[in-house]
C-alpha positions as CSV (number, residue, x, y, z in Angstrom):
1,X,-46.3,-147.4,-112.5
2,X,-42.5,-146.4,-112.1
3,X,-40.1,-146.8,-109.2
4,X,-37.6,-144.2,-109.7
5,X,-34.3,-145.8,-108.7
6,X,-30.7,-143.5,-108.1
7,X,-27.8,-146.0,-108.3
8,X,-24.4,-144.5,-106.7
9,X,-21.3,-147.0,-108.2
10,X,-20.9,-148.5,-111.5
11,X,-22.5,-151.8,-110.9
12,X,-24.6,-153.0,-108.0
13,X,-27.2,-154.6,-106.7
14,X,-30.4,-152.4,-105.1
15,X,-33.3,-154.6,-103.4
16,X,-36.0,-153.1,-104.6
17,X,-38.7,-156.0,-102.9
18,X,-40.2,-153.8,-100.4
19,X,-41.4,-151.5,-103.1
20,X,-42.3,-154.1,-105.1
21,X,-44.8,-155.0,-102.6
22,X,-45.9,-151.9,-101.3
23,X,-47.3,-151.3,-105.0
24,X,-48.7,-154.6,-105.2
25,X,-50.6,-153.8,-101.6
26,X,-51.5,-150.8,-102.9
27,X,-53.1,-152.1,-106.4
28,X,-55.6,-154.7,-104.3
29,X,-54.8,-157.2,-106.6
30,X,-55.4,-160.6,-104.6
31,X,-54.4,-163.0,-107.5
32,X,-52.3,-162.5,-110.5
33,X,-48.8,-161.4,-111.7
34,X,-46.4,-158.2,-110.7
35,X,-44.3,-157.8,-113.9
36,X,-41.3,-156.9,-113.0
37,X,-39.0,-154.8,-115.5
38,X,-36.5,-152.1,-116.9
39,X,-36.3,-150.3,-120.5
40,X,-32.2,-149.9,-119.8
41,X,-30.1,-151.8,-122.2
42,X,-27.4,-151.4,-119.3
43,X,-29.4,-152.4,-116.0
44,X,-30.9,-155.9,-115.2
45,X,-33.6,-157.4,-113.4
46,X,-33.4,-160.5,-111.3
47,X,-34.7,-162.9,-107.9
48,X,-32.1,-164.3,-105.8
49,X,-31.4,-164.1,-102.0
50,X,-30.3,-160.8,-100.3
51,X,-27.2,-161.8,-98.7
52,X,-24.0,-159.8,-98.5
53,X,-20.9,-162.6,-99.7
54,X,-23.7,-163.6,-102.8
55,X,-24.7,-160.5,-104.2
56,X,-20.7,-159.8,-104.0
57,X,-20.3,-163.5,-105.7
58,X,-22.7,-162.5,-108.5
59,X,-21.0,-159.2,-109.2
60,X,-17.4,-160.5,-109.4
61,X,-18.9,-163.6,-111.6
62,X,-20.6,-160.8,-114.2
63,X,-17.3,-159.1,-114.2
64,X,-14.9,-162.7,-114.5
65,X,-17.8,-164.0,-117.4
66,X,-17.8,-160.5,-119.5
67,X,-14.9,-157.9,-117.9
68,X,-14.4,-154.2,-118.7
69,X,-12.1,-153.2,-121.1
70,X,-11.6,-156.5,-123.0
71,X,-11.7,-154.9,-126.4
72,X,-15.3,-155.0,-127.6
73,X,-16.3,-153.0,-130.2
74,X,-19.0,-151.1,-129.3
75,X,-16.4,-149.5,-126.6
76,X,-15.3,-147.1,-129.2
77,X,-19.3,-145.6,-129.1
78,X,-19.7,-145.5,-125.2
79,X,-17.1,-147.6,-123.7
80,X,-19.6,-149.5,-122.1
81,X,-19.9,-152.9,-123.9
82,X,-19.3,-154.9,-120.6
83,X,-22.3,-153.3,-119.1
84,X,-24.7,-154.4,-122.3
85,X,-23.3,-157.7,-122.1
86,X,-24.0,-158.1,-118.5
87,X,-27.5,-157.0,-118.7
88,X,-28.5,-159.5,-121.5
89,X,-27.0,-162.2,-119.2
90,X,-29.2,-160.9,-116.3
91,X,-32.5,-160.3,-118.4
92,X,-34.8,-157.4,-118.2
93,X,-37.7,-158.3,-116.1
94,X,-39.1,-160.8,-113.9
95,X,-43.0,-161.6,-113.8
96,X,-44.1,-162.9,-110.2
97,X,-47.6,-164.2,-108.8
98,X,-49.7,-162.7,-106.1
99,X,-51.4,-164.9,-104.2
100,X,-53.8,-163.6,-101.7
101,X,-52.6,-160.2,-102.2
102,X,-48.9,-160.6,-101.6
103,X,-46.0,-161.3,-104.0
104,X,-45.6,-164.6,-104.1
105,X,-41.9,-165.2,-103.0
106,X,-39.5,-168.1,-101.6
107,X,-38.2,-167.6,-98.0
108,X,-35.0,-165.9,-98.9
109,X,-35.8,-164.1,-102.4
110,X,-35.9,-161.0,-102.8
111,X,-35.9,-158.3,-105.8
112,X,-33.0,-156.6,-107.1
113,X,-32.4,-153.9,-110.1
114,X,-29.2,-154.5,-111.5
115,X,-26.9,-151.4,-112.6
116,X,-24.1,-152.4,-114.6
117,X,-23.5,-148.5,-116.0
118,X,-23.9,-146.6,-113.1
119,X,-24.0,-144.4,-111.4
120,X,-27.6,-143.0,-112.7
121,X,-31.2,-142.2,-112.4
122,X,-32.8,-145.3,-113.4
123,X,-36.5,-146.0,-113.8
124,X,-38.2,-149.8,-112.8
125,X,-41.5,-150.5,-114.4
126,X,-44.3,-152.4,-113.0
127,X,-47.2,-153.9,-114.4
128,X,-49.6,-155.7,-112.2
129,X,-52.3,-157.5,-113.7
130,X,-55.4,-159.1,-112.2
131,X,-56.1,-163.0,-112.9
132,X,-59.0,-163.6,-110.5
């Protein structure tokens, strides 16, 4: 199954948990994994906590670790070698249990598909498989 995400600035983070879960729900899955992931060489997936200053602290650490505009060479094809870098750093999926039938998540994580190329149309896959 897809989630069909529309990103609106160049790089962001979208939570995209509540989906997340409201597929697993809707799967009846009680135990096994949600994987997690994104077939964009440009977008990320990752876990961390849904609060404003961090996911404003892990953008301006992408953009200090790999910036825009620092002479890469794959800039003359797309201008956009900042936003592959940034992705492999991030990763492209995320596999989580489900436990009873709910994603199996720490008190303050939460999902998040990672533009680093936006804005675009962007698809999230998810794979759920049953381990019971």
């Amino acid at each position: 199954m897809n989630l069909n995400i529309e990103t609106s600035r160049r790089i962001e983070l979208i939570d995209i948990t509540s989906e997340v879960k409201e597929e697993v729900r809707i799967s009846g899955v009680r135990e096994g994994v949600c994987i997690i992931s994104t077939r964009h060489t440009t977008a990320g997936i990752i876990v961390n906590e849904n609060e404003n200053g961090l996911r404003e602290d892990i953008l301006n650490m992408l953009e200090r670790l790999v910036p825009q505009g620092a002479g890469y060479r794959h800039d003359r094809i797309d201008n956009n070698a900042d936003s592959h870098l940034k992705a492999i750093l991030l990763g492209s999926s995320e596999a989580l249990p489900i436990v009873k039938g709910e994603l199996e998540l720490g008190t303050w994580q939460s999902i998040f598909f990672a533009e680093m190329d936006g804005p675009r149309n962007r698809a999230v896959n998810l794979t759920i498989l049953k381990t019971e």
